[in-house]
LOTOR-997525 format. One record per atom (N, C-alpha, C): chain; x, y, z; atom name; residue in one letter. Coordinates in steps of 0.05 Angstrom, whole numbers, plus 5000, padded with zeros to 4 digits. Example, Ala and Ser with C-alpha at 12.3 -4.5 7.8 and 13.67 -1.06 7.14 Angstrom:
2
["A",[5264,4886,5156],"N","A"]
["A",[5246,4910,5156],"CA","A"]
["A",[5264,4934,5156],"C","A"]
["A",[5257,4955,5142],"N","S"]
["A",[5273,4979,5143],"CA","S"]
["A",[5258,5001,5157],"C","S"]
//
This chain:
153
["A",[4863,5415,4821],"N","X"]
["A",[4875,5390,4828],"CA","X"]
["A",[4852,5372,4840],"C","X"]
["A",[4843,5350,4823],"N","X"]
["A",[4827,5326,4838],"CA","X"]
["A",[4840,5303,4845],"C","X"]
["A",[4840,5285,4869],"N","X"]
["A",[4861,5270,4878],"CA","X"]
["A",[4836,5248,4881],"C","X"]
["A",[4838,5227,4866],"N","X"]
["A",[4821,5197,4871],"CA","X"]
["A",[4833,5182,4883],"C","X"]
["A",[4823,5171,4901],"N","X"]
["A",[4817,5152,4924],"CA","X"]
["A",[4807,5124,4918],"C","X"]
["A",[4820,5108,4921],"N","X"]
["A",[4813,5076,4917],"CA","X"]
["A",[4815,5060,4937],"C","X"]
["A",[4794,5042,4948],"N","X"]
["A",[4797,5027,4965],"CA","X"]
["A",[4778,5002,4963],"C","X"]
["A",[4786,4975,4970],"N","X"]
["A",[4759,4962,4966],"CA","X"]
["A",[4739,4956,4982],"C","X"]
["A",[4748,4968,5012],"N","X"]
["A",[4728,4965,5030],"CA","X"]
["A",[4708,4988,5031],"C","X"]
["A",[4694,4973,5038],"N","X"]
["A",[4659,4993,5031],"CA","X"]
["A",[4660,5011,5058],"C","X"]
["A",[4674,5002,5087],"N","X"]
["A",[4681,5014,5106],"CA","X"]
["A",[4692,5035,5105],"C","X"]
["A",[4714,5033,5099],"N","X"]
["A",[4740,5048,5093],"CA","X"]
["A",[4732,5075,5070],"C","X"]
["A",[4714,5072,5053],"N","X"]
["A",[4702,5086,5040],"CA","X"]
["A",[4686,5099,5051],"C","X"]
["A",[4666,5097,5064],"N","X"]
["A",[4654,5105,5082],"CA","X"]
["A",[4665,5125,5102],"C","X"]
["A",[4688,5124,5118],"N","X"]
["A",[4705,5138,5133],"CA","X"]
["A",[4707,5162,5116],"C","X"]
["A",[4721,5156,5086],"N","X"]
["A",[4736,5177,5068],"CA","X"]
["A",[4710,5196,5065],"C","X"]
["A",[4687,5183,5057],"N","X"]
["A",[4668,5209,5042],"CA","X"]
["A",[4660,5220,5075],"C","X"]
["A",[4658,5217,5096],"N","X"]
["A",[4644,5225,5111],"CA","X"]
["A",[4667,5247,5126],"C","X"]
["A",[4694,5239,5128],"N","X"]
["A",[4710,5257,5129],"CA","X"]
["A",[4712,5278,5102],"C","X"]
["A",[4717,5272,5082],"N","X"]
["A",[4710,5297,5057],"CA","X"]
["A",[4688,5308,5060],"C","X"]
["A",[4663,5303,5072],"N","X"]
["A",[4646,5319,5076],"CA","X"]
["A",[4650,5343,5094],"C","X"]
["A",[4653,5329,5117],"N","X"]
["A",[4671,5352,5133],"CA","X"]
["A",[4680,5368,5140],"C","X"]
["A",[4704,5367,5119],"N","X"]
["A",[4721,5380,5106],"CA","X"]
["A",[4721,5389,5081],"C","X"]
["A",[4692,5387,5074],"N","X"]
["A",[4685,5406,5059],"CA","X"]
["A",[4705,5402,5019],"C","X"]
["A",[4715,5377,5030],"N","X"]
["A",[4731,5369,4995],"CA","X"]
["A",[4721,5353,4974],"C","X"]
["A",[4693,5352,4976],"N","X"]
["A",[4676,5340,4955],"CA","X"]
["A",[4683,5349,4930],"C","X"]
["A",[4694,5370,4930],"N","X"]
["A",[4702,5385,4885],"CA","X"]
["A",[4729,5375,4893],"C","X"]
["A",[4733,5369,4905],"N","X"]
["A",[4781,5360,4903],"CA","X"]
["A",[4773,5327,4902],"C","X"]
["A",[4767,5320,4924],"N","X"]
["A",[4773,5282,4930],"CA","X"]
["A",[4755,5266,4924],"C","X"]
["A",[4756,5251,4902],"N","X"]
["A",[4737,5230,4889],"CA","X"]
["A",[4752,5201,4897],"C","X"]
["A",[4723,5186,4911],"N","X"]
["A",[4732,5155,4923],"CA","X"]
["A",[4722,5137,4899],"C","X"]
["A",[4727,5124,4898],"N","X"]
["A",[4722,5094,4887],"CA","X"]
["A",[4732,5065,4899],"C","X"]
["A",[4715,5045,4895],"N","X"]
["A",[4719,5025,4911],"CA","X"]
["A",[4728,5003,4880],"C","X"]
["A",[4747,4994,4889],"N","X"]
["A",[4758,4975,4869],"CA","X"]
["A",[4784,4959,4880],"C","X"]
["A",[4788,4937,4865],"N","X"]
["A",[4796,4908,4876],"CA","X"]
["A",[4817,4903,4861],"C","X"]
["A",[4835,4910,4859],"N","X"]
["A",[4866,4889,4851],"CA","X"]
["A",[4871,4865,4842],"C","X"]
["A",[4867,4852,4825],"N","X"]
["A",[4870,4862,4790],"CA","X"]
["A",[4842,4865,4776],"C","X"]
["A",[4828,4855,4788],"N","X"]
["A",[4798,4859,4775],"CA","X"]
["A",[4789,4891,4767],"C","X"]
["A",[4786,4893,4777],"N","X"]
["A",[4768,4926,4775],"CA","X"]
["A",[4790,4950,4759],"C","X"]
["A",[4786,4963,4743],"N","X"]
["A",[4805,4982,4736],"CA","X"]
["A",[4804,5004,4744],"C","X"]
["A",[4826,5020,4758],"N","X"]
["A",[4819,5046,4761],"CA","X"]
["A",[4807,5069,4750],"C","X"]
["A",[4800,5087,4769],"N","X"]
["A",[4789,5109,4752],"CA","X"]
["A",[4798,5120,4722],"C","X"]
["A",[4819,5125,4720],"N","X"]
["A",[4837,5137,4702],"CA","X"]
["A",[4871,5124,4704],"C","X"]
["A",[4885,5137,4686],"N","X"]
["A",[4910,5129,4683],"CA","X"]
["A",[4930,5152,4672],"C","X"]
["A",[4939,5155,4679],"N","X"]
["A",[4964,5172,4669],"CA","X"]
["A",[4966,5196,4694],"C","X"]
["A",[4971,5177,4723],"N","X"]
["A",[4966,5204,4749],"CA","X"]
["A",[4999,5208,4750],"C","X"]
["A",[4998,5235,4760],"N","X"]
["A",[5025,5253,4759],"CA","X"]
["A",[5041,5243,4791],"C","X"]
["A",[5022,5233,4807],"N","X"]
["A",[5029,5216,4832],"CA","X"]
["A",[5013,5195,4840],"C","X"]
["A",[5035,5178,4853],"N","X"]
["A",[5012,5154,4861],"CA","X"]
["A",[5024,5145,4882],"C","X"]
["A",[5004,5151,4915],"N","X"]
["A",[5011,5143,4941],"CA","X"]
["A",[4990,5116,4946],"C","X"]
["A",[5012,5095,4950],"N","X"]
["A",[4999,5073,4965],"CA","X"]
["A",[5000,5068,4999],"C","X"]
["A",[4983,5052,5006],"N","X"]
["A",[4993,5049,5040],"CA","X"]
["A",[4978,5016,5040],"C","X"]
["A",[4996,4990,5039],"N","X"]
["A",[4997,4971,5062],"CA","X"]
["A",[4981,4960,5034],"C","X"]
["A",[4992,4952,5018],"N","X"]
["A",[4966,4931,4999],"CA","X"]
["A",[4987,4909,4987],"C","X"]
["A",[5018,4920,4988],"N","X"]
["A",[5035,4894,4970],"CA","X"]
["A",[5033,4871,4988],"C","X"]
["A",[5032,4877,5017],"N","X"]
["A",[5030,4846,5032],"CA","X"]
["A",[4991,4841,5036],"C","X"]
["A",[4977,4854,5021],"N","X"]
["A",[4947,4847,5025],"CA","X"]
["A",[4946,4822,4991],"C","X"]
["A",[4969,4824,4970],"N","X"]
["A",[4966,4815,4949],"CA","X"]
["A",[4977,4788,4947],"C","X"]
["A",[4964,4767,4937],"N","X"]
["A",[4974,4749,4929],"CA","X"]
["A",[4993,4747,4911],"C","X"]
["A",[4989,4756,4896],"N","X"]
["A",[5010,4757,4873],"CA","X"]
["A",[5022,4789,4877],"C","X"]
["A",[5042,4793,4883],"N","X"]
["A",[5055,4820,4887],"CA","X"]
["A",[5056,4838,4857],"C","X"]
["A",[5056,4821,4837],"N","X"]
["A",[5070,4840,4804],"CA","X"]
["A",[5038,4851,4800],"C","X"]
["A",[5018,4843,4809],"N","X"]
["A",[4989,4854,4804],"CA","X"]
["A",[4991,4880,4809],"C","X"]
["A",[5012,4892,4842],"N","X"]
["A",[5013,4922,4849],"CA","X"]
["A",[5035,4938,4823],"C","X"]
["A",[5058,4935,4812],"N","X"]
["A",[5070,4935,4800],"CA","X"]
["A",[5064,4942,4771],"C","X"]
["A",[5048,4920,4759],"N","X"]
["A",[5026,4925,4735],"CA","X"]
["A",[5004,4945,4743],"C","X"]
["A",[4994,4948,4751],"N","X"]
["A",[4975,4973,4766],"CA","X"]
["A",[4996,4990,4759],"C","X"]
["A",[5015,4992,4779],"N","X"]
["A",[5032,5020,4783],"CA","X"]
["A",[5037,5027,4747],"C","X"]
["A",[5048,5011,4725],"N","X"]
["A",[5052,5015,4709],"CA","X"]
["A",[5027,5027,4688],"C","X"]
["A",[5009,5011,4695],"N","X"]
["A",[4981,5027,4672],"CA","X"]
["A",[4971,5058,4697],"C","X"]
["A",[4975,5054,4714],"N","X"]
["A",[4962,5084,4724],"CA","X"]
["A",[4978,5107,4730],"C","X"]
["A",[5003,5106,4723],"N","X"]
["A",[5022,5120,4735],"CA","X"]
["A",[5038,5139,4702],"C","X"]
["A",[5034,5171,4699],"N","X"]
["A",[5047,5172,4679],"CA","X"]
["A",[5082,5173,4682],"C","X"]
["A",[5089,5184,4650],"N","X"]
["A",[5118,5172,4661],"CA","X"]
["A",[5134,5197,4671],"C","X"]
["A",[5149,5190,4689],"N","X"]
["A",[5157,5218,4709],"CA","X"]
["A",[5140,5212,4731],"C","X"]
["A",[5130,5199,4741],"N","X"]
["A",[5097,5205,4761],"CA","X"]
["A",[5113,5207,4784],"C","X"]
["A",[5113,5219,4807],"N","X"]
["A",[5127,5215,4838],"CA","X"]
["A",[5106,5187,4846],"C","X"]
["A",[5125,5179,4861],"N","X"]
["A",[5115,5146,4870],"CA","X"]
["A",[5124,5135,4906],"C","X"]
["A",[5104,5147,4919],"N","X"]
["A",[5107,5132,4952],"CA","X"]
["A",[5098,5123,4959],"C","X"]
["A",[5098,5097,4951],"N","X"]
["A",[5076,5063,4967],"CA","X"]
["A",[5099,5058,4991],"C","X"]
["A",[5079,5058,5015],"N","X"]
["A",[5091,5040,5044],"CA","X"]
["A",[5075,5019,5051],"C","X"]
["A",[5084,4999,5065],"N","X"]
["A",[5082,4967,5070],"CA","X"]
["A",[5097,4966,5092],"C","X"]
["A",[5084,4944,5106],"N","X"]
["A",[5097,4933,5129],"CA","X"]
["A",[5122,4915,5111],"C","X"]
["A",[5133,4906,5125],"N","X"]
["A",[5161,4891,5123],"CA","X"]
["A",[5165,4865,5141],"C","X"]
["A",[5171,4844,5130],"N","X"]
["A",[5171,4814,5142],"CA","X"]
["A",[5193,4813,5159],"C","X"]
["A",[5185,4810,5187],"N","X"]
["A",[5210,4805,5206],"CA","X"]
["A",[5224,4784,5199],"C","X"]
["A",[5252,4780,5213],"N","X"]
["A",[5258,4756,5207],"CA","X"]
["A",[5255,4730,5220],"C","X"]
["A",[5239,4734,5240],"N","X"]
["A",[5225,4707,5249],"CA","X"]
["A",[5200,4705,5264],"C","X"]
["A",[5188,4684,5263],"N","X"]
["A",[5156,4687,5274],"CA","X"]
["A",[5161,4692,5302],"C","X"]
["A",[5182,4694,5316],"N","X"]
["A",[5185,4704,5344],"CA","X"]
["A",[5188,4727,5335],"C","X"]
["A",[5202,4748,5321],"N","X"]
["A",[5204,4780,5315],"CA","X"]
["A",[5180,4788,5318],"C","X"]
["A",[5163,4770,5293],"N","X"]
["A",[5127,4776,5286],"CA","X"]
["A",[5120,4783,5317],"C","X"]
["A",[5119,4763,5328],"N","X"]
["A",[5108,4761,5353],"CA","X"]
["A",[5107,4784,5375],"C","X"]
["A",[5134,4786,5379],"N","X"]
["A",[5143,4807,5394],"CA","X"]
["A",[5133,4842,5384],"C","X"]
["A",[5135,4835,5351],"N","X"]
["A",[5122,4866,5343],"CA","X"]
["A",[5090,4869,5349],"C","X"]
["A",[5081,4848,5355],"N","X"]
["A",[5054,4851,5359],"CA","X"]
["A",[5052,4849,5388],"C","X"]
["A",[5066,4844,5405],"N","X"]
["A",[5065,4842,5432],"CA","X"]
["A",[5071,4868,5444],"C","X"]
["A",[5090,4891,5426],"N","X"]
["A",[5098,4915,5434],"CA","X"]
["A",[5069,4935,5419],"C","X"]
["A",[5072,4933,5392],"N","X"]
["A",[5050,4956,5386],"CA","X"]
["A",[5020,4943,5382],"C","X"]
["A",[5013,4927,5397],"N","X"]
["A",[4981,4909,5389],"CA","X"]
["A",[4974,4908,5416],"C","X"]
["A",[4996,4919,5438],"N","X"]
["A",[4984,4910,5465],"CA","X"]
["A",[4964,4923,5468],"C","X"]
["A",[4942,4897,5488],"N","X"]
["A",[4918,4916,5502],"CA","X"]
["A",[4892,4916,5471],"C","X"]
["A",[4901,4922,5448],"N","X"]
["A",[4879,4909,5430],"CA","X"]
["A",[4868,4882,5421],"C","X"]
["A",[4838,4888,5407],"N","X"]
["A",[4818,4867,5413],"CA","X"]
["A",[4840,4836,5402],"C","X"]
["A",[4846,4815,5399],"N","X"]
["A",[4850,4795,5390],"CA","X"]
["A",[4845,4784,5370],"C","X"]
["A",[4824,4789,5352],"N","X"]
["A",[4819,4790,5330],"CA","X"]
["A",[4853,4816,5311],"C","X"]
["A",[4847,4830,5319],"N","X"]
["A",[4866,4861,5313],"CA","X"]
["A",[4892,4846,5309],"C","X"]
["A",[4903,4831,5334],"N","X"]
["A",[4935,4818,5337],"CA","X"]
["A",[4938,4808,5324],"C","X"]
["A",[4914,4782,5324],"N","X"]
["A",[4913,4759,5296],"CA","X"]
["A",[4918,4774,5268],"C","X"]
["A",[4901,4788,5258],"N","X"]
["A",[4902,4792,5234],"CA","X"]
["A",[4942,4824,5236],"C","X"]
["A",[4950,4825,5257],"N","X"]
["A",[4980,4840,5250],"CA","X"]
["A",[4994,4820,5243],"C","X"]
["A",[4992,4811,5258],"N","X"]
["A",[5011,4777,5258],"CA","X"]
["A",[5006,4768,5233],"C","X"]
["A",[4987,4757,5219],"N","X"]
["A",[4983,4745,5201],"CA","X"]
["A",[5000,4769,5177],"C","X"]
["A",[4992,4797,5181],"N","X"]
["A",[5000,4814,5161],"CA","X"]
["A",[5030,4818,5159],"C","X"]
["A",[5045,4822,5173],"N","X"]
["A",[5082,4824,5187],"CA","X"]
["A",[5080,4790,5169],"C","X"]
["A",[5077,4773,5177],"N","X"]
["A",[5084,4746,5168],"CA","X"]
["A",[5074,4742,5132],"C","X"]
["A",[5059,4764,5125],"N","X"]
["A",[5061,4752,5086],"CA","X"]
["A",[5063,4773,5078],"C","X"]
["A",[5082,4800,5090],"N","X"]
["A",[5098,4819,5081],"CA","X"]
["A",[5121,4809,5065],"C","X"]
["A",[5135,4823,5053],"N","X"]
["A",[5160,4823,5032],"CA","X"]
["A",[5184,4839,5056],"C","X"]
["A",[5201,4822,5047],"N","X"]
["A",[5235,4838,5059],"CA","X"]
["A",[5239,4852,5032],"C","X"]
["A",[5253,4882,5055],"N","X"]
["A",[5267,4893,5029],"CA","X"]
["A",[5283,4880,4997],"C","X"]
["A",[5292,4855,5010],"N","X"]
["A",[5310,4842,4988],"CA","X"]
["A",[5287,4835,4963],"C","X"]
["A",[5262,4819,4976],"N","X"]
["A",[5252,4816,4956],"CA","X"]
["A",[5229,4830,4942],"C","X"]
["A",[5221,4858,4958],"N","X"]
["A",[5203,4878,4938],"CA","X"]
["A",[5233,4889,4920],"C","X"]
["A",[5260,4893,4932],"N","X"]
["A",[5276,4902,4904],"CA","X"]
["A",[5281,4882,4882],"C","X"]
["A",[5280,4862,4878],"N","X"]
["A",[5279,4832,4865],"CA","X"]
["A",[5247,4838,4843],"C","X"]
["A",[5228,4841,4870],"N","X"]
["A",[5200,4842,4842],"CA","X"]
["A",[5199,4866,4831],"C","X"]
["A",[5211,4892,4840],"N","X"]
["A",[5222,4927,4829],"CA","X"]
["A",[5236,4919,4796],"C","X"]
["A",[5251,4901,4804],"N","X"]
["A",[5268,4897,4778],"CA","X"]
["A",[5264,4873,4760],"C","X"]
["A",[5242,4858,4767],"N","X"]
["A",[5234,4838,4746],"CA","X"]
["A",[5210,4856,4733],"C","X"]
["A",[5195,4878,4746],"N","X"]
["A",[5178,4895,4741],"CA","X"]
["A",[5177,4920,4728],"C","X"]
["A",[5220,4913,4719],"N","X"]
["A",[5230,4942,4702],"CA","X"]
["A",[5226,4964,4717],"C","X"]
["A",[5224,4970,4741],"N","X"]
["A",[5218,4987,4762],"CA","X"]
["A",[5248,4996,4776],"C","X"]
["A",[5271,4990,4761],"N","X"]
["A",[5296,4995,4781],"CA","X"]
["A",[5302,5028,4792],"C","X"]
["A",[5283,5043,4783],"N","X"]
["A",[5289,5074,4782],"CA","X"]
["A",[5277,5076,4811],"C","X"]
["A",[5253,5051,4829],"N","X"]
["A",[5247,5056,4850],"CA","X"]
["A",[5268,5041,4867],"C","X"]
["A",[5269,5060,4893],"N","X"]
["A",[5285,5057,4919],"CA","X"]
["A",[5264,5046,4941],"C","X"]
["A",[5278,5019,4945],"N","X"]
["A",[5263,5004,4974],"CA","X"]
["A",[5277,5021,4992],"C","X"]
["A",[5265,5029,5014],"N","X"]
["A",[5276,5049,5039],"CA","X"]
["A",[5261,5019,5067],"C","X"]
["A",[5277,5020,5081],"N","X"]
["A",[5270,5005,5114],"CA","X"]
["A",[5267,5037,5123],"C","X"]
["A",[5244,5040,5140],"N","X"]
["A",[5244,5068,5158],"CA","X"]
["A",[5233,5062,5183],"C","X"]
["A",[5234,5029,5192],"N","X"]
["A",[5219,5020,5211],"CA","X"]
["A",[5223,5002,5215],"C","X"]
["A",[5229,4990,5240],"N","X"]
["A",[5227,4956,5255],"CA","X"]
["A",[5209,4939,5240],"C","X"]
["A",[5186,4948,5225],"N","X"]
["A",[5168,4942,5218],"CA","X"]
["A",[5149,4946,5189],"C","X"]
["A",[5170,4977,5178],"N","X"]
["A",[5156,4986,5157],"CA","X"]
["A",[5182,4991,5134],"C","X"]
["A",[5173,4990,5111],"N","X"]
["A",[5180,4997,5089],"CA","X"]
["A",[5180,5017,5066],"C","X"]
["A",[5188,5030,5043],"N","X"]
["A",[5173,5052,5029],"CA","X"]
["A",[5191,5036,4996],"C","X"]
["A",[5169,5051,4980],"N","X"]
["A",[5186,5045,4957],"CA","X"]
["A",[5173,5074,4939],"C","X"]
["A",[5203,5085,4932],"N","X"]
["A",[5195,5116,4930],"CA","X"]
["A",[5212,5120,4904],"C","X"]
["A",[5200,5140,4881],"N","X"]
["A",[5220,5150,4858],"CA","X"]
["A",[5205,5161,4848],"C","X"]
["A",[5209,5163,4822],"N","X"]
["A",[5195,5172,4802],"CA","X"]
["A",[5196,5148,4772],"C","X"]
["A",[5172,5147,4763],"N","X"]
["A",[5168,5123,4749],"CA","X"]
["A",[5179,5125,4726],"C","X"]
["A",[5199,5103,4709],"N","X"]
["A",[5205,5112,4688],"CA","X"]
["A",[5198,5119,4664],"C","X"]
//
């Protein structure tokens, strides 16, 4: 079993290989750094595909969607989580006033900004099914977070 790793920050990459070193998973976990819709993934036809926090990093949301469809074979298990858009820039506020307390200000800014160009459940199930994706389940599992889980058709 080799499990590839994508991310586009050169940081965040950095973390991954120096933890797989570690831990000793250099023959299992291969990183790559690549960019949404530009860059193409390693390969295509993965038997699973775990995302975390990139549908509200996208401008155009059907970019994750199209992805999901060229890299994902069919049957694939599928658990991408995302924050979730409160329903008002006072909610925003307050979720960043409860879990952001005490961090740098830069950190709040950019939660705030992220909670505020998140998707509500209503409308990642809306882009699920303009994206022929109805076999995935939007789940709320959080004041704040979201999951969209199945198996691909």
């Amino acid at each position: 079993l080799v499990i590839d790793g994508v991310d586009g920050a050169d940081a965040m990459l950095d973390l991954g290989r120096a933890r797989i070193a570690r831990e000793g998973l250099g023959n299992r976990v291969r990183l790559y750094r690549a960019f949404l819709p530009h860059d193409p993934l390693p390969r295509s036809g993965y038997d699973v595909v775990v995302s975390n926090s990139i549908l509200h990093q996208l401008h155009d949301p059907t970019v994750l969607w199209k992805t999901l469809w060229r890299a994902a074979a069919k049957g694939a298990h599928v658990f991408l989580m995302d924050l979730r858009r409160p329903s008002s820039t006072e909610e925003a506020q307050q979720m960043v006033d409860t879990y952001a307390q005490g961090e740098p200000e830069v950190l709040r800014h950019d939660f705030y900004a992220s909670l505020c160009a998140a998707f509500t459940p209503d409308e990642v199930r809306q882009q699920l099914d303009e994206a022929g994706l109805q076999a995935l389940a939007v789940n709320v599992i959080s004041d704040r977070h979201l999951t969209i889980t199945g198996a691909m058709p």
